[in-house]
C-alpha positions in Angstrom: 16.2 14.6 -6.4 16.7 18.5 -5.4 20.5 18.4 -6.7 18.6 18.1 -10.2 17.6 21.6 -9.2 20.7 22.9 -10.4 20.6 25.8 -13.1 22.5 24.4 -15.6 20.6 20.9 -15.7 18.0 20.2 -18.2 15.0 21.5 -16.9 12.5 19.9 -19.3 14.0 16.1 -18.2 13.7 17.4 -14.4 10.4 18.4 -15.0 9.4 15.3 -16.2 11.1 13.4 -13.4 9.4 15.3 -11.0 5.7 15.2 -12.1 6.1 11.2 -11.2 5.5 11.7 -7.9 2.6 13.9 -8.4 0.5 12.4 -10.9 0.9 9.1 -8.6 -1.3 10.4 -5.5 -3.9 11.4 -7.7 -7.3 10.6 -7.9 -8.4 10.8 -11.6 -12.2 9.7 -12.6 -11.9 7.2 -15.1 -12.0 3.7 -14.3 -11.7 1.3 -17.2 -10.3 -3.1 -16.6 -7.2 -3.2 -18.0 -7.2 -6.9 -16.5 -9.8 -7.6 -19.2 -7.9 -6.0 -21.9 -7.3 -8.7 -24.9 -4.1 -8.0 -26.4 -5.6 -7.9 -29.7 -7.5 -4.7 -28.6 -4.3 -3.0 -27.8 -4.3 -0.6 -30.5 -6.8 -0.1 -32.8 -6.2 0.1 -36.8 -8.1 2.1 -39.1 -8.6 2.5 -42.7 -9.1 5.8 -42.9 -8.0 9.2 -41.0 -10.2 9.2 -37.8 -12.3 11.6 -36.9 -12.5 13.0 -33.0 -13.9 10.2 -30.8 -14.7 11.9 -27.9 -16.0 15.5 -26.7 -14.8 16.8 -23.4 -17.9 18.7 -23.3 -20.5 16.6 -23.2 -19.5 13.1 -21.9 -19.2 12.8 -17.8 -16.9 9.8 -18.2 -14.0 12.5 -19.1 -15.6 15.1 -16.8 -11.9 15.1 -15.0 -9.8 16.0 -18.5 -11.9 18.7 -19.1 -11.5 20.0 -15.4 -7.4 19.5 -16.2 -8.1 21.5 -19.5 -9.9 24.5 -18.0 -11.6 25.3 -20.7 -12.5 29.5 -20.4 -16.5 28.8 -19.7 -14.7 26.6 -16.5 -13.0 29.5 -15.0 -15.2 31.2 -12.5 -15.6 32.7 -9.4 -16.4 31.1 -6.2 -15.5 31.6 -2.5 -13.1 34.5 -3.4 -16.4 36.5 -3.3 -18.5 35.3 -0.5 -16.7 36.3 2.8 -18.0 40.0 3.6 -14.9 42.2 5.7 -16.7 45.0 6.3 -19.1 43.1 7.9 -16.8 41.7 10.2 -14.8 45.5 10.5 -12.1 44.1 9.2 -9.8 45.1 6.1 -8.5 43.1 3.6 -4.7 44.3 2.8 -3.6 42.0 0.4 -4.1 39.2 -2.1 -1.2 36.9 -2.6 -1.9 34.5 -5.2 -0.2 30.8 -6.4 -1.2 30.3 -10.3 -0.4 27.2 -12.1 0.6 28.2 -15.6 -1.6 28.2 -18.6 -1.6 25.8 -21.4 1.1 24.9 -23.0 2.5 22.7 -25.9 3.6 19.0 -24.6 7.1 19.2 -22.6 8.7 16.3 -25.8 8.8 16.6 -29.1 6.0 14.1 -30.8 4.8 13.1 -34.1 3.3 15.3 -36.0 3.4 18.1 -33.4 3.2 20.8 -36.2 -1.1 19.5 -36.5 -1.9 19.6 -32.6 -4.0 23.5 -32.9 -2.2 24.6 -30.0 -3.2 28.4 -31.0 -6.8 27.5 -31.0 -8.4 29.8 -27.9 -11.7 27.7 -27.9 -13.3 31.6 -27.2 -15.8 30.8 -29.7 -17.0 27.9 -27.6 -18.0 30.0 -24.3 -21.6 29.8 -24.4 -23.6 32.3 -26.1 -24.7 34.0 -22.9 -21.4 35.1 -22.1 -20.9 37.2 -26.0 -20.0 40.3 -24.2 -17.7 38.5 -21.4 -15.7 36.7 -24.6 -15.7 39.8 -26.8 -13.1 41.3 -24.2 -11.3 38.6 -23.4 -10.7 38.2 -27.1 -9.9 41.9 -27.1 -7.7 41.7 -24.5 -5.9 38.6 -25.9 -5.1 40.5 -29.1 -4.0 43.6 -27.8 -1.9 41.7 -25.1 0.2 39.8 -28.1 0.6 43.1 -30.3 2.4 45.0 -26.8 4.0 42.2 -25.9 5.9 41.8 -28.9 7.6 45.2 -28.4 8.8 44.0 -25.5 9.8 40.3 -26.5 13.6 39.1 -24.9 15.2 35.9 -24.5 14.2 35.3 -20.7 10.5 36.4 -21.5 10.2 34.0 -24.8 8.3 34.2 -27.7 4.7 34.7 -27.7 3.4 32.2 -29.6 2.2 32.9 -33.0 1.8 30.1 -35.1 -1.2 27.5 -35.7 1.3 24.7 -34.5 3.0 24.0 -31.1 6.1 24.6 -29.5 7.3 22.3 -26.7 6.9 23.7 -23.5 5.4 27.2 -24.4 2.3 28.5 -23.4 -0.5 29.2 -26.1 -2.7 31.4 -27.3 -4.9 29.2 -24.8 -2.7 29.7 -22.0 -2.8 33.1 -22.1 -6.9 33.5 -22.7 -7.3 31.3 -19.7 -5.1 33.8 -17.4 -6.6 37.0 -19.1 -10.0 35.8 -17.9 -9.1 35.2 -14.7 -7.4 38.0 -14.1 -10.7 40.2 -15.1 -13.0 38.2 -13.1 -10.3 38.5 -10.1 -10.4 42.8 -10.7 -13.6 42.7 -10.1 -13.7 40.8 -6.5 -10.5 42.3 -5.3 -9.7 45.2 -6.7 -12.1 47.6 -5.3 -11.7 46.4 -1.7 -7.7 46.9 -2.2 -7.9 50.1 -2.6 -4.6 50.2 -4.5 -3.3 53.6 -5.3 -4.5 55.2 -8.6 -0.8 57.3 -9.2 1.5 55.0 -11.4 4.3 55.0 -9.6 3.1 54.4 -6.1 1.1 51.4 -8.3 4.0 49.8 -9.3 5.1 49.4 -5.5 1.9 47.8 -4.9 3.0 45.0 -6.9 5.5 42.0 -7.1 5.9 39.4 -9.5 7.4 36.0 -8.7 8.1 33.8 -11.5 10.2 30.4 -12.3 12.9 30.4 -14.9 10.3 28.8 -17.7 9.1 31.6 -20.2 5.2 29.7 -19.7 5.6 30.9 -15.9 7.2 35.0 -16.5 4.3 35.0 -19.8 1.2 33.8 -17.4 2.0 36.2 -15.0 2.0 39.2 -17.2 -1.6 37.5 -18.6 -2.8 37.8 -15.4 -1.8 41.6 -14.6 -3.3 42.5 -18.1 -6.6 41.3 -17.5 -6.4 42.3 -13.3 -5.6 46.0 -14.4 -7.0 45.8 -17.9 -4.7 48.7 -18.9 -5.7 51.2 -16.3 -3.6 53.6 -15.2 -1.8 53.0 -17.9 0.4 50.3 -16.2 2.6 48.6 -18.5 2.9 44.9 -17.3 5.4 44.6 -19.8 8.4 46.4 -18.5 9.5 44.1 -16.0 12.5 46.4 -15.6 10.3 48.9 -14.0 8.6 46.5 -11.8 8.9 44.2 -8.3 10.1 41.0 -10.6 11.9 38.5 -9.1 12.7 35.4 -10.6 13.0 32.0 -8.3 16.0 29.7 -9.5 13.3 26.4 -8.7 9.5 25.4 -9.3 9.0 25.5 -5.5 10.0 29.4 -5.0 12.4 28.0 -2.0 15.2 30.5 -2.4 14.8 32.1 0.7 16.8 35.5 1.2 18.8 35.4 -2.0 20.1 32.0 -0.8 19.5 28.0 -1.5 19.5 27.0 2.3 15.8 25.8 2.0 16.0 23.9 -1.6 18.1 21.7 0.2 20.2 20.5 -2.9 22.8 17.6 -2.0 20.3 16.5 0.9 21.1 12.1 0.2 18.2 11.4 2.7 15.8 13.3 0.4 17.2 11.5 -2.8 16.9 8.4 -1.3 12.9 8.5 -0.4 12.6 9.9 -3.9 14.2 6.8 -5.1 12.1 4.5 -2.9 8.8 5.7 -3.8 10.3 5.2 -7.6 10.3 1.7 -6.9 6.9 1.0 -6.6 5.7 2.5 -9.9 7.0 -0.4 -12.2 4.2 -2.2 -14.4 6.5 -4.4 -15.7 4.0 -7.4 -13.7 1.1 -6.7 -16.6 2.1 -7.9 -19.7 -0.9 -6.4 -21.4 -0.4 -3.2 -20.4 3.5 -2.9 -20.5 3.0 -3.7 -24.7 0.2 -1.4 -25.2 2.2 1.3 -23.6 5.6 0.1 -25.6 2.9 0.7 -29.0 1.7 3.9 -27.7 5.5 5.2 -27.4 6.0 4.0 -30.5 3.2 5.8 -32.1 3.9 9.2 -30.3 7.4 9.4 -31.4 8.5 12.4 -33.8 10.1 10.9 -37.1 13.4 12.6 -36.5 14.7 10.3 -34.0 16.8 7.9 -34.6 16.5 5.7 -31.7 13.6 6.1 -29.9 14.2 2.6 -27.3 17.2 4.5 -26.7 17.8 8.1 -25.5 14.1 8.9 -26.5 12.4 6.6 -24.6 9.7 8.3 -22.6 8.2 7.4 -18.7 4.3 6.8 -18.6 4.6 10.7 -16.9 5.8 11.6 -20.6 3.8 10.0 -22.3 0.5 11.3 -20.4 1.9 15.0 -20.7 2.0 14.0 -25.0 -1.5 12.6 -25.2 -3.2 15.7 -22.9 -1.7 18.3 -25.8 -4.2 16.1 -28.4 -7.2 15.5 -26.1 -7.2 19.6 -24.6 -7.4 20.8 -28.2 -9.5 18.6 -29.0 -7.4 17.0 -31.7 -7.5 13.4 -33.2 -5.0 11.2 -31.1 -2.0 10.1 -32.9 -1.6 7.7 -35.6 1.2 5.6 -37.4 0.8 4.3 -40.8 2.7 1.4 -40.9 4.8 1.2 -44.4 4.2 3.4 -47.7 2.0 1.0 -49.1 -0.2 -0.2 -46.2 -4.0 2.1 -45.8 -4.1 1.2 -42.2 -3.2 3.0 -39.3 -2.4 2.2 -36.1 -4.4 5.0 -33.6 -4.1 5.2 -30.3 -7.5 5.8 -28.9 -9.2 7.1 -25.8 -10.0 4.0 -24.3 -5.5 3.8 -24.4 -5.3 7.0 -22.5 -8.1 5.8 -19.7 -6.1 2.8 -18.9 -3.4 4.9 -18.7 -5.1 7.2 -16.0 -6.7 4.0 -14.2 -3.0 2.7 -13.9 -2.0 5.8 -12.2 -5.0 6.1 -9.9 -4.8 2.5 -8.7 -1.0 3.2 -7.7 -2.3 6.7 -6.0 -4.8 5.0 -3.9 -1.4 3.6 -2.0 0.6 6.4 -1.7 -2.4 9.1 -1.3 -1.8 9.2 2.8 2.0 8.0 2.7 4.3 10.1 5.4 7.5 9.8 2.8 5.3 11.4 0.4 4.1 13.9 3.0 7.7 14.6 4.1 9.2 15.0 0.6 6.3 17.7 0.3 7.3 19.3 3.4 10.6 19.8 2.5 9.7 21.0 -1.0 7.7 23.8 0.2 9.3 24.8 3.5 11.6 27.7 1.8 7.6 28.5 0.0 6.2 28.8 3.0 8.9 31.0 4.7 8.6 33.2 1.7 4.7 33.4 2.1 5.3 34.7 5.7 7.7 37.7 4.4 4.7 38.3 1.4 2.2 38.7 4.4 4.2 41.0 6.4 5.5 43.1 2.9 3.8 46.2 1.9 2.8 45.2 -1.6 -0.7 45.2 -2.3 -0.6 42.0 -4.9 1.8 39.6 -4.9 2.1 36.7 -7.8 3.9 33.4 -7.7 3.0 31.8 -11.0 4.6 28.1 -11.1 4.2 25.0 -12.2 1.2 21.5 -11.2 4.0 20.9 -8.8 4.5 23.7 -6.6 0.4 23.3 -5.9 0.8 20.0 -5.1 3.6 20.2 -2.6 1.8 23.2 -1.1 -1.8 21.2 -1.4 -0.2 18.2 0.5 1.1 20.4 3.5 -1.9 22.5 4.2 -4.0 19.0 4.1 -6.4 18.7 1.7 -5.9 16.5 -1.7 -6.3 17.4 -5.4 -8.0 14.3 -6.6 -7.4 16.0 -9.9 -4.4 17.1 -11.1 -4.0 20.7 -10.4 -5.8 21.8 -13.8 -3.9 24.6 -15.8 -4.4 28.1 -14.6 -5.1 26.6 -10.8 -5.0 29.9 -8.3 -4.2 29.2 -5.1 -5.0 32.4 -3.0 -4.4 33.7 0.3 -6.4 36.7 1.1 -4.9 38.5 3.8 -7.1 40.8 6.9 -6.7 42.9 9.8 -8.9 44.2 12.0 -10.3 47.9 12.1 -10.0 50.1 14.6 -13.5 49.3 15.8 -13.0 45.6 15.2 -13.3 43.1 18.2 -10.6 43.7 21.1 -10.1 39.9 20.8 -8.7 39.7 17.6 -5.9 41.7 18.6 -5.2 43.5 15.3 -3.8 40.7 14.0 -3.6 39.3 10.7 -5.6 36.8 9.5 -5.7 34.3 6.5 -7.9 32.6 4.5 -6.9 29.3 2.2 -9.0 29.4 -1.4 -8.3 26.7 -3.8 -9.9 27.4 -7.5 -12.8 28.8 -5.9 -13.0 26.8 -2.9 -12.3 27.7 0.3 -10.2 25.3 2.1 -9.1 26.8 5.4 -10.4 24.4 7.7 -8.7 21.2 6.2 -5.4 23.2 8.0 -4.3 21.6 10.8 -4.0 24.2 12.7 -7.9 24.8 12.8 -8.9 21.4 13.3 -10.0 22.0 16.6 -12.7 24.3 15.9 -13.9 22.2 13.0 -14.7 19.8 15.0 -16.1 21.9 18.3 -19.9 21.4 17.5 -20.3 25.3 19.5 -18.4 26.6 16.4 -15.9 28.3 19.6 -12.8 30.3 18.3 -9.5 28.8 19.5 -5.9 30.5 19.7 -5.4 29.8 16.5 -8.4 30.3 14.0 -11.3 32.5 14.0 -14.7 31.5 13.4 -17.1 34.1 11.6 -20.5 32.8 10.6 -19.2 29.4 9.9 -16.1 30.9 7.8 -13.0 30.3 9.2 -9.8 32.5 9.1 -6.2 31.4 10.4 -4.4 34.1 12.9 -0.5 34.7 11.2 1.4 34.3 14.6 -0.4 30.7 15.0 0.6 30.0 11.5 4.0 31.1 11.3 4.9 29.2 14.9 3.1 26.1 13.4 5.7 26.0 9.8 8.7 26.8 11.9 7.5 23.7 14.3 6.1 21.2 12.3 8.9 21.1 9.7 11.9 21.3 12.5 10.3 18.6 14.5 8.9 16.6 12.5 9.8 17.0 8.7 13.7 18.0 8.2 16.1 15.7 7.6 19.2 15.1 10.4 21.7 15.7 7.8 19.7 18.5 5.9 
């Protein structure tokens, strides 16, 4: 499926394609019979408009929608702040960070989009012990959207300003959520960077790697706003004055101003993409196969004119259109029937679990599949390689903000599994060390890596340092370094492993 890569084909229908094979390996926590389901439970009707059935907040049965949501009081630190350099004489040089995007209107037009409160920032919700925390984030968020709109352009796309939604854009949401993190990042990082205070030797401190969606350049420049919180008067807005570079794919594998590592045209690749298609049909539950046929019929926007036809919508879709509703908080869709008939057909929560059950079950068989592995490998390879020159670069932060899919690919080659789906405003960091001068003669001066994952630090699920996770006497190996039960990967060990594994045991003959 990389030939869909190309520039000029629809992104948002690639997109969509391409989050099949990542909502299938995961793990989602609902579990609700759909074997019992009695077809005249379906859909519900009601008399009356519905008010909100459900609260993200407060019930654990959707404890994993409001981990996909990330609402602002779910953004915090964790491991990014418990590994102590100094202590070890060693010197962290560099953050280089992978963010998922913030929230953002659905990817397909629905009914009654205009109503979902897409703007809503949910700032009022953080709890009351936090006033001052919210008071600048809400600060931030305002002054962010009056600059920015000096600087607005066709590639950055429109802030948005409206109480509705726009397919595909971030919102006012999506940019709160990287704004906070951002700020609670300065605070960790910043002062042990020690990134130069003069402007201009700041800017070279800095790149910024985006894709070509406007969510991806707009979450980026969120996140610079709250790291640097308009010190040094850095204006994160000129990209023309900064390290921007913009990636032609949603797995950053342009590699050297070239498309070797995408592998577009690569048949072998198309063809597992096609066979791991084939097992996602539901056409075998009759129950389920009409109650998602009267869910797609509820969702769609009352401009088409044939929705079975050119409209129709994959389960992927049609997930991606109910999440919108459920992360603001909004009443799920309804149909009224005809002119003259009170009831309306609803589509209700209890629809959306069955939906999420359906995808976990078919998960569970494809969580530890090699072809899923090895589409993943060669997804990220070009990713990886361009990780490698990051480390070795002189900039002090570097971004990559991209999509649910560029985590995944990356999550599924280091070795550990999202059971989730990687929420919005996932950071993926890689904090890169070196020793001091008085540091340990064993460690060679060489660089060393650590693996955090939305606060959790995931190092030793690499394969690489395997062997000392397992080595009772906590012993260092040639490849990872043990310090107080912390584990850190050495560069040369990684670079030799991505080179390896992927020539030997990942790429394609005729790739």
């Amino acid at each position: 499926m990389l030939t869909l890569f190309d520039y000029n084909v629809s992104r948002v229908n690639f997109l969509l394609i391409c989050l099949v094979p990542l909502m299938i390996i995961l793990s989602i926590a609902f579990r609700t019979n759909v074997d019992n389901l009695h077809e005249n439970d379906l859909i519900v009707e009601h008399s009356n408009k519905t008010s909100i059935n459900y609260n993200l907040k407060f019930d654990p049965k959707l404890n994993g929608l409001r981990k996909y949501c990330s609402f602002l009081d779910d953004i915090e630190i964790g491991d990014e702040d418990t590994f102590n350099y100094c202590g070890y004489n060693l010197q962290l040089n560099k953050i280089i960070i992978l963010i998922r995007h913030g929230d953002r209107g659905p990817l397909k037009n629905v009914r009654n989009l205009e109503k979902i409160p897409c703007n809503r920032t949910h700032l009022y919700e953080v709890n009351r012990l936090n006033d001052e925390r919210t008071f600048g984030i809400s600060t931030l968020l305002s002054k962010f959207i009056a600059r920015s709109s000096v600087y607005n352009s066709s590639f950055l796309g429109a802030v948005l300003m409206s109480d509705g939604c726009t397919p595909g854009l971030l919102t006012k949401f999506g940019l709160s959520q990287h704004l906070k993190l951002g700020s609670l990042l300065n605070r960790v990082y910043r002062p042990k960077l020690n990134m130069d205070s003069d402007l201009p030797n700041l800017v070279k401190q800095i790149r910024i790697n985006t894709t070509p969606y406007p969510r991806t350049i707009q979450s980026a420049l969120a996140f610079l706003y709250g790291f640097f919180n308009e010190t040094n008067n850095l204006n994160v807005f000129d990209l023309s004055s900064m390290n921007y570079h913009q990636f032609s794919s949603v797995y950053f594998c342009d590699y050297h101003n070239t498309h070797e590592y995408c592998f577009h045209n690569c048949t072998e690749m198309e063809e597992l993409q096609k066979k791991i298609y084939n097992t996602f049909s539901y056409d075998h539950d009759k129950n389920f196969t009409k109650m998602i046929k009267q869910v797609e019929n509820i969702i769609e926007p009352n401009n088409v004119s044939n929705p079975i036809g050119s409209y129709k919508r994959s389960i992927v879709s049609i997930f991606d259109t109910l999440n919108s509703f459920i992360c603001h908080q909004e009443q799920l869709p309804c149909q009224q029937n005809t002119a003259d008939d009170d009831n309306n057909k609803c589509i209700e929560m209890e629809n959306v679990e069955q939906i999420f059950t359906f995808i976990n079950d078919l998960g569970h068989k494809l969580m530890h599949s090699e072809d899923q592995h090895r589409i993943s490998w060669m997804q990220s390879y070009g990713f990886l390689l361009n990780i490698i020159d990051t480390i070795k670069s002189t900039e002090k932060l570097s971004i990559f903000s991209g999509h649910d899919l560029t985590i995944h690919s990356l999550a599924t080659v280091i070795g550990f599994v999202e059971r989730n789906i990687p929420p919005y405003a996932s950071r993926f960091m890689n904090p890169s060390s070196s020793s001091s001068s008085s540091s340990s003669s064993s460690i060679n001066n060489e660089k060393l890596l650590r693996i955090i994952y939305n606060g959790n630090d995931v190092t030793e699920t690499f394969p690489l340092c395997n062997s000392i996770v397992n080595d009772e006497q906590f012993n260092d190996d040639e490849n990872c370094i043990q310090f107080d039960h912390q584990i850190l990967i050495k560069l040369t060990s990684l670079e030799n492993f991505i080179h390896t594994k992927f020539v030997e045991h990942y790429l394609f003959e005729n790739c």
